[in-house]
TIVEX-176284 format. One record per residue: residue in one letter; residue number from 0; x, y, z of N, C-alpha, C in turn. Coordinates in steps of 0.05 Angstrom, whole numbers. Layout:
// residues N
NODE  res    n     n.u     n.v     n.w    ca.u    ca.v    ca.w     c.u     c.v     c.w
NODE    A  NUM       X       Y       Z       X       Y       Z       X       Y       Z
...
***
This chain:
// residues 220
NODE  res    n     n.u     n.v     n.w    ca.u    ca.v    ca.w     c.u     c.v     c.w
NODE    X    0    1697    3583    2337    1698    3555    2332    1676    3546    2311
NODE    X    1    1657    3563    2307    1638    3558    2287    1640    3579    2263
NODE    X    2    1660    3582    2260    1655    3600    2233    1650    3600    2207
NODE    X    3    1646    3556    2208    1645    3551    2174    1613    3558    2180
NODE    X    4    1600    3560    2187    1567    3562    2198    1559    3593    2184
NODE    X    5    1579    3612    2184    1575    3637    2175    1577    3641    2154
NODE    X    6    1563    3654    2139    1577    3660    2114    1552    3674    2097
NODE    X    7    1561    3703    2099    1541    3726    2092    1536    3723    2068
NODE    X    8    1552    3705    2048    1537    3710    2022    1520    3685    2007
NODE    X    9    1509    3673    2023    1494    3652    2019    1478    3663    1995
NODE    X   10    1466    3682    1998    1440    3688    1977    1454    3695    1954
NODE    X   11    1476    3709    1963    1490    3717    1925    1492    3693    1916
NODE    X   12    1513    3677    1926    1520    3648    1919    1502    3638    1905
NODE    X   13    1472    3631    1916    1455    3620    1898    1451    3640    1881
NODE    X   14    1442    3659    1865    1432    3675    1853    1458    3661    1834
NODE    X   15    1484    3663    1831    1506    3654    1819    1496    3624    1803
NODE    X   16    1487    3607    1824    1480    3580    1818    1460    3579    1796
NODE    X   17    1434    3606    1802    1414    3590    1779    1427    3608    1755
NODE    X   18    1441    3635    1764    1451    3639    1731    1468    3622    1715
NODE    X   19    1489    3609    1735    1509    3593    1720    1492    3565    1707
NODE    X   20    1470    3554    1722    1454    3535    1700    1444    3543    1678
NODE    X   21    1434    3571    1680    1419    3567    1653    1444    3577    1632
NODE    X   22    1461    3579    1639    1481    3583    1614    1481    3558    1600
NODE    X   23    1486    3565    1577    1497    3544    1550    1527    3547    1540
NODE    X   24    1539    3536    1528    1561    3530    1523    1567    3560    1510
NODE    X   25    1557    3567    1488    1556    3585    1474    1563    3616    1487
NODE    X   26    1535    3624    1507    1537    3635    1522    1564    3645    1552
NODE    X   27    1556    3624    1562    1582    3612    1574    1608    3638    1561
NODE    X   28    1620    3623    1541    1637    3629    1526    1643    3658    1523
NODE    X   29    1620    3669    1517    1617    3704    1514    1623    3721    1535
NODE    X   30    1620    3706    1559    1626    3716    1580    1655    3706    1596
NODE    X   31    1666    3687    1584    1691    3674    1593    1718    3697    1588
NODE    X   32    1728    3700    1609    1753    3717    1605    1774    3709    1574
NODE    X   33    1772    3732    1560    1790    3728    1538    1814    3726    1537
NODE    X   34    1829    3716    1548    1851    3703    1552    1850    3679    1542
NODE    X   35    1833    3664    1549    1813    3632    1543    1819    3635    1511
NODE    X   36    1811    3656    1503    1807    3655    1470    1817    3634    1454
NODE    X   37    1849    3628    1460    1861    3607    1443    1854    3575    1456
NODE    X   38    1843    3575    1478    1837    3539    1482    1810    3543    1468
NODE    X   39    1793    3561    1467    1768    3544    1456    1766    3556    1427
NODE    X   40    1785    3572    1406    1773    3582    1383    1790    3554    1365
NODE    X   41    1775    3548    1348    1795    3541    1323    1793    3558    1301
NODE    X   42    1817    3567    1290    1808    3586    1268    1807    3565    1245
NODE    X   43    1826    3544    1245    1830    3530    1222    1837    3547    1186
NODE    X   44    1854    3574    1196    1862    3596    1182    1850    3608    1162
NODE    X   45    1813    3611    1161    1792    3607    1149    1791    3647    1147
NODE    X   46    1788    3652    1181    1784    3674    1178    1754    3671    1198
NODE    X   47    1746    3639    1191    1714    3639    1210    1727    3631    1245
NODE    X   48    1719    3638    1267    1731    3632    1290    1699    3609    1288
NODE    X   49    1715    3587    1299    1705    3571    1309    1697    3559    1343
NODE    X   50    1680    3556    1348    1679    3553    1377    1691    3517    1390
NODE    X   51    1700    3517    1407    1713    3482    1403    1703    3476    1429
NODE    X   52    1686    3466    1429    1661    3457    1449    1680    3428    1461
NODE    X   53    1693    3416    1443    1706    3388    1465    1730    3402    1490
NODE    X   54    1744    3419    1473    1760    3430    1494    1751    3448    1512
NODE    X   55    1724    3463    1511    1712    3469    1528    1694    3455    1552
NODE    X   56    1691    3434    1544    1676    3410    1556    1697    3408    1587
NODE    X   57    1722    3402    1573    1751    3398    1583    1753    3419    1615
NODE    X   58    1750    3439    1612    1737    3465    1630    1714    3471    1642
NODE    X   59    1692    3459    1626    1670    3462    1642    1664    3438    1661
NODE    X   60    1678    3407    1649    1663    3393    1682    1671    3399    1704
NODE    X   61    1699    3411    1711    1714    3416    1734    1696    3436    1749
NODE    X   62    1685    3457    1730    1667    3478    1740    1632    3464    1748
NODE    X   63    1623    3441    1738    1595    3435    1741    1611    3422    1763
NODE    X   64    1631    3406    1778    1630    3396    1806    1630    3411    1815
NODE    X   65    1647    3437    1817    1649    3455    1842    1622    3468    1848
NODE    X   66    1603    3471    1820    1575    3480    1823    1551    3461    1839
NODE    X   67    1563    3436    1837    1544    3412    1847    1555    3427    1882
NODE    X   68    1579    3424    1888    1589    3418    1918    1574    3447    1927
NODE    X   69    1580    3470    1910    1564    3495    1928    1525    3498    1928
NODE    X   70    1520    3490    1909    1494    3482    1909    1477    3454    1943
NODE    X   71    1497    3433    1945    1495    3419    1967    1503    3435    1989
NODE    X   72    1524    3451    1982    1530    3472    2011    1516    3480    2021
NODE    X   73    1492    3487    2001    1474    3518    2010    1451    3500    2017
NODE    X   74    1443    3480    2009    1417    3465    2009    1420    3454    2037
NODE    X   75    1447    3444    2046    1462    3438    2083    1451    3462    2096
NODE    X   76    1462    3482    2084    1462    3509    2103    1438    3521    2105
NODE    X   77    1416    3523    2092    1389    3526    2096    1377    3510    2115
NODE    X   78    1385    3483    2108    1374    3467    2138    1378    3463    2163
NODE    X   79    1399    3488    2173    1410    3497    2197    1395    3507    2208
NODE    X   80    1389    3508    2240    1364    3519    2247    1387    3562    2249
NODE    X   81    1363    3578    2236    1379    3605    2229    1360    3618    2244
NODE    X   82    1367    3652    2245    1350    3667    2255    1341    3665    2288
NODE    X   83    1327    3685    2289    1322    3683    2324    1293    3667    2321
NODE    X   84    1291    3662    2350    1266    3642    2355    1248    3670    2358
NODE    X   85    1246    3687    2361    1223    3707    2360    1229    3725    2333
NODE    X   86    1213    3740    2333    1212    3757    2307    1223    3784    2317
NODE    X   87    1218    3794    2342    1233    3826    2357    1232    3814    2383
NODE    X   88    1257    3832    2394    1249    3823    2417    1278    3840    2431
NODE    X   89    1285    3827    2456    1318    3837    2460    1338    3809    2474
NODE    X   90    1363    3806    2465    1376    3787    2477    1385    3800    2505
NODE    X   91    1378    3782    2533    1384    3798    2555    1397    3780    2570
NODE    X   92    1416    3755    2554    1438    3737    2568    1448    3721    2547
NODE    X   93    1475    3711    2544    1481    3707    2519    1496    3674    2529
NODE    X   94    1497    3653    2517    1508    3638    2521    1539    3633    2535
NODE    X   95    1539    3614    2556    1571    3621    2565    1569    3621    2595
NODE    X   96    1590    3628    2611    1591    3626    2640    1584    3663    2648
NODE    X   97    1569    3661    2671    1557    3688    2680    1558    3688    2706
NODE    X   98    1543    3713    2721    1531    3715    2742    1500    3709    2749
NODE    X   99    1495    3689    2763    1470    3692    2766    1449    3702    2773
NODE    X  100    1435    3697    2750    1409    3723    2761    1400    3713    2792
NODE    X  101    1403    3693    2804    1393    3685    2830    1397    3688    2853
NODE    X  102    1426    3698    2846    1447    3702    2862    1478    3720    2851
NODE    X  103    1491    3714    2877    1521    3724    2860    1546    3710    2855
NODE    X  104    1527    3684    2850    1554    3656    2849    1555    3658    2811
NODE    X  105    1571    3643    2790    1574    3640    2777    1558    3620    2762
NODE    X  106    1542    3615    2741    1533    3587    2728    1540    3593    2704
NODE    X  107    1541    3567    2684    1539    3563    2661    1511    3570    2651
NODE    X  108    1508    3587    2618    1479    3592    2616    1489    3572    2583
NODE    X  109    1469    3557    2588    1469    3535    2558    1462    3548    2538
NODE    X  110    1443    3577    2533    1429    3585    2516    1430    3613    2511
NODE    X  111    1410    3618    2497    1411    3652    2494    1387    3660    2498
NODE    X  112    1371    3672    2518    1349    3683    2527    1345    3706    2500
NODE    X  113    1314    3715    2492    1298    3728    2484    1274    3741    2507
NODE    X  114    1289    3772    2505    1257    3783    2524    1235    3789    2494
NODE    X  115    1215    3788    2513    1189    3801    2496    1165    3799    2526
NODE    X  116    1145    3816    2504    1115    3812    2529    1110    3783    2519
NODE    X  117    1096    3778    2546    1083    3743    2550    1060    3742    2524
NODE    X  118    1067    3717    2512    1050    3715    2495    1057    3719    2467
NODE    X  119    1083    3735    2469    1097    3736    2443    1096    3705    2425
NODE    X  120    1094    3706    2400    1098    3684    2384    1123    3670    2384
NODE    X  121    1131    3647    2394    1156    3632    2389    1159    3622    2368
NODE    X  122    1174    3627    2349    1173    3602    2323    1199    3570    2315
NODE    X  123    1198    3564    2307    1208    3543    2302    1237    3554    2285
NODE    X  124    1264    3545    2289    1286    3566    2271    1294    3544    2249
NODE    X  125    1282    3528    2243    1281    3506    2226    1258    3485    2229
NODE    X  126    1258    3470    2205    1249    3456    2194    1253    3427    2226
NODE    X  127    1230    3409    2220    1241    3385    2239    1220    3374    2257
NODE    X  128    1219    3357    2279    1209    3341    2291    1206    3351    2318
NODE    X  129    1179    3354    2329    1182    3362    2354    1186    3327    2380
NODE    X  130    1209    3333    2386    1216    3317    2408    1206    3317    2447
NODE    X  131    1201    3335    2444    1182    3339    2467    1166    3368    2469
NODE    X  132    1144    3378    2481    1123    3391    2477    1115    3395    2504
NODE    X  133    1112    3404    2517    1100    3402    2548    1110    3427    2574
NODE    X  134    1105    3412    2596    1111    3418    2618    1130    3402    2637
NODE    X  135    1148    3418    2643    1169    3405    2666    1174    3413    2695
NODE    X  136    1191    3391    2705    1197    3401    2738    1219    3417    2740
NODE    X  137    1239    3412    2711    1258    3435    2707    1256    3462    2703
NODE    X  138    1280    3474    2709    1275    3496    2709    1268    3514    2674
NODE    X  139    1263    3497    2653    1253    3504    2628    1221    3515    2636
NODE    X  140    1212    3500    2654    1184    3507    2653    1167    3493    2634
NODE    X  141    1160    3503    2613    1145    3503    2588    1159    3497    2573
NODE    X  142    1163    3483    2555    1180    3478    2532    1175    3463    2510
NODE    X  143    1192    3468    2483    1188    3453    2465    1220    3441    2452
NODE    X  144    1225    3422    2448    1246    3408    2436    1242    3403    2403
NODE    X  145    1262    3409    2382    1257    3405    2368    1283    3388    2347
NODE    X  146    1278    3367    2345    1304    3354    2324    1310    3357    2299
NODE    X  147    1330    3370    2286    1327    3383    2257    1348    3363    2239
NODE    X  148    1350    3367    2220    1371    3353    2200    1406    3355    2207
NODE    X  149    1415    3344    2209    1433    3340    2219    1451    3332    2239
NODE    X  150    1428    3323    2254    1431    3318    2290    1428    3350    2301
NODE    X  151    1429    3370    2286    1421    3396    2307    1392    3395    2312
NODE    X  152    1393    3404    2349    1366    3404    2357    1363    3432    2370
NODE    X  153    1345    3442    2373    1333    3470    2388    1309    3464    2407
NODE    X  154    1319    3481    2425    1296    3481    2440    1291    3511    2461
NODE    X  155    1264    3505    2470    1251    3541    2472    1241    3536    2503
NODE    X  156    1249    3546    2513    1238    3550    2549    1224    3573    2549
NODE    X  157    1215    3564    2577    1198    3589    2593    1172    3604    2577
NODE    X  158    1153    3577    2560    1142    3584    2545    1111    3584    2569
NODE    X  159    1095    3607    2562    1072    3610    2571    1050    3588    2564
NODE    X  160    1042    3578    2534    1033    3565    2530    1041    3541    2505
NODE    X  161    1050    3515    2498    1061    3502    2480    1035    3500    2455
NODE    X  162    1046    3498    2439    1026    3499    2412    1021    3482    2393
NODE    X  163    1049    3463    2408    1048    3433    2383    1060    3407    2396
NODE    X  164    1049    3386    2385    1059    3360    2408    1094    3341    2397
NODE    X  165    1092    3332    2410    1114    3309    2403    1104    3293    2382
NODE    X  166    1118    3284    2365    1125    3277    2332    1112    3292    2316
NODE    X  167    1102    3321    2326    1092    3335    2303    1110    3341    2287
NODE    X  168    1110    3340    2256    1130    3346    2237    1131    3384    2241
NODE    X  169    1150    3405    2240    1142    3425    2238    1157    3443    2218
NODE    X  170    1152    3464    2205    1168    3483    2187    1183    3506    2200
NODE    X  171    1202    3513    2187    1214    3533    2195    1199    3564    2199
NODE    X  172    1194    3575    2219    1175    3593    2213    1152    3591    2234
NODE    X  173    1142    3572    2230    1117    3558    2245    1118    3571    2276
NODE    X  174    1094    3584    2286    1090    3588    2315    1089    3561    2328
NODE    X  175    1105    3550    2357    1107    3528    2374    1100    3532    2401
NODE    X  176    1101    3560    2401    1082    3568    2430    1092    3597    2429
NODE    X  177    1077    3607    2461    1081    3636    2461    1095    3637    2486
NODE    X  178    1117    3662    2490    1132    3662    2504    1117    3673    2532
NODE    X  179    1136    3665    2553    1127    3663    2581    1146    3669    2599
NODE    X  180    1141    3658    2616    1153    3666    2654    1155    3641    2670
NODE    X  181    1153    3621    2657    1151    3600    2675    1175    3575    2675
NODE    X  182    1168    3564    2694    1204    3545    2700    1212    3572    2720
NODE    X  183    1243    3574    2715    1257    3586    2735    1265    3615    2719
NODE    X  184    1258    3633    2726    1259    3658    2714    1264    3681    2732
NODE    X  185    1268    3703    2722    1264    3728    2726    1250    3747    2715
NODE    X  186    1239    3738    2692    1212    3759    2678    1211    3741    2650
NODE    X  187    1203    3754    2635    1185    3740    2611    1202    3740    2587
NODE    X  188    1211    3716    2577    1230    3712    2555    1236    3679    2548
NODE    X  189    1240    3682    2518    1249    3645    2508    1275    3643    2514
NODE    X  190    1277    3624    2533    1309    3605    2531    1319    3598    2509
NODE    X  191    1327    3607    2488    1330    3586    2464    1363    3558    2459
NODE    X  192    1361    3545    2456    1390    3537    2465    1391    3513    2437
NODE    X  193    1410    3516    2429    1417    3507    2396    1444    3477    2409
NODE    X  194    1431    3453    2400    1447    3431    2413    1456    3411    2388
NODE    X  195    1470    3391    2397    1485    3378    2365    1486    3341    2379
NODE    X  196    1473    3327    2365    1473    3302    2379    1496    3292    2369
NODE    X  197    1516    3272    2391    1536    3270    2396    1543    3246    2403
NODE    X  198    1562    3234    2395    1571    3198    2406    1601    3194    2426
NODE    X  199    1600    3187    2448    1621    3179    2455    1636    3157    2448
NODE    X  200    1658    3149    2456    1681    3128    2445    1659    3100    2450
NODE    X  201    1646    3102    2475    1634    3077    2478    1612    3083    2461
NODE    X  202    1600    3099    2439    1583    3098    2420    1553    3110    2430
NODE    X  203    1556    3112    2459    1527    3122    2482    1524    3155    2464
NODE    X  204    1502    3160    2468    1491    3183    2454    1488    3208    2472
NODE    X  205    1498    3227    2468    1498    3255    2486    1492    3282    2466
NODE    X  206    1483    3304    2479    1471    3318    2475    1497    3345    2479
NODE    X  207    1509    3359    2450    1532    3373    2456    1510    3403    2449
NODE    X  208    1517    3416    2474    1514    3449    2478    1535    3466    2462
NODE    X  209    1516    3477    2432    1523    3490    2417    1532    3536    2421
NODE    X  210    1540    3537    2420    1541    3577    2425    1517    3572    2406
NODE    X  211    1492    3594    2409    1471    3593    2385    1472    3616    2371
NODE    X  212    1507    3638    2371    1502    3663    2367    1512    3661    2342
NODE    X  213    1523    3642    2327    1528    3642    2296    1510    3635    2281
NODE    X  214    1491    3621    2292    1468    3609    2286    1435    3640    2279
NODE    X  215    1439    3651    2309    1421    3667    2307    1431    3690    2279
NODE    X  216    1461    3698    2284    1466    3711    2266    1458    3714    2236
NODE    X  217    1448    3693    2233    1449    3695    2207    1412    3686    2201
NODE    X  218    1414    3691    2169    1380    3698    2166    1380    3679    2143
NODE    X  219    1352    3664    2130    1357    3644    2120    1327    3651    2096
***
C-alpha cells in the first residue's frame, strides 16, 4: 500500500537533475537523439546546418516541467523520515498482528522494534520537532515523539535515557536518546513506530499507524 514511498533510484534521479541543468541549448542538442535532426536543423540549402533554438524551445519547456515536478519529488522524498532509527542493530518484531511476547494471546504491534545493547545511540530518521521527550505510565517507557514535514511523525520507545526536550527543532541524524529496557519489554531495544496525522469527516484530528518497513527500507 506504500509503494509510491519506494523508489531505489532516488540518487540516480538527482544526479540526472543537476546534469540536465547545467546543459545549454547547444549542448542539449548534441546529445538529443538524431531522429530530432529535422525539427531543430535549418539548412536553409546553404550547406551550413543551422541550429533552430525557437523550435527547440517548443521541446524543451515540456521537459523543464517534468524536471521542476521530479526535482519537488525528490526534495518531498528526502523529507520522509528514511532509514532505521539505530545505526546496527537487529529487527526482532515487525509491524502487524503477532503473538505476544507476554503471553500466547494475539496483539497488534504498531511498530518495528530494534535490538541493540542499552545505551545504543537512537537517532532521529528525519528532520522535525520534538513533540514529546520524557517518561511515561505507558508501556513506551522512555520516549521521544517527533513531528516531521508532512504530518509524518516518529517516535522511539523503551529508551534508557532521552537526550532532547519538547519543541526542540532536530536534524535528521541527530542522537535523541539511547536505547533501553524500560516501559513494557522483554530486553533492550527501540520501539520505532512511523505515524501520519489524520482528519476525520467531523474534521477531529487522529493519529494513523503507518507499516514503517518502506520507510526503513530505504536510505536517504
Amino acid at each position: 500500500n506504500h509503494r509510491w514511498l519506494v523508489d531505489s533510484n532516488q540518487e540516480k534521479i538527482g544526479k540526472r537533475i543537476q546534469n540536465f541543468r547545467m546543459l545549454g541549448n547547444k549542448y542539449y542538442y548534441q546529445i538529443w537523439n538524431k531522429s530530432y535532426d529535422d525539427e531543430f536543423i535549418d539548412d536553409n540549402n546553404s550547406g551550413d546546418a543551422e541550429f533552430d533554438s525557437q523550435k527547440f524551445a517548443g521541446i524543451l519547456k515540456p521537459l523543464e516541467n517534468v524536471v521542476e515536478f521530479v526535482i519537488l519529488r525528490e526534495e518531498n522524498f528526502k523529507k520522509l523520515p528514511l532509514g532505521w532509527p539505530i545505526e546496527q542493530g537487529t529487527i526482532t518484531s515487525e509491524f502487524g498482528d503477532r503473538i505476544s511476547p507476554f503471553g500466547f494471546t494475539t496483539d497488534f504491534h504498531a511498530g518495528t522494534d530494534f535490538a541493540n545493547a542499552i545505551g545504543t545511540p537512537v537517532i532521529a530518521t528525519s528532520d522535525g520537532e520534538v513533540m514529546f521527550a520524557g517518561g511515561s505510565n505507558t508501556g513506551y517507557g522512555n520516549y521521544v515523539k517527533i513531528l516531521h514535514a508532512h504530518g509524518f511523525i516518529t517516535l522511539y520507545g523503551h529508551a534508557s535515557k532521552v537526550m532532547v526536550h519538547e519543541k526542540d527543532m532536530v536534524k535528521r541524524g541527530q542522537v535523541i536518546a539511547l536505547l533501553g529496557r524500560s516501559g513494557s519489554v522483554t530486553g533492550p531495544h527501540v520501539h520505532y513506530e512511523v505515524r501520519q496525522e489524520s482528519y476525520n469527516e467531523q474534521n477531529v484530528a487522529f493519529e494513523l499507524f503507518l507499516n514503517p518497513l518502506p520507510f526503513i527500507k530505504e536510505t536517504w
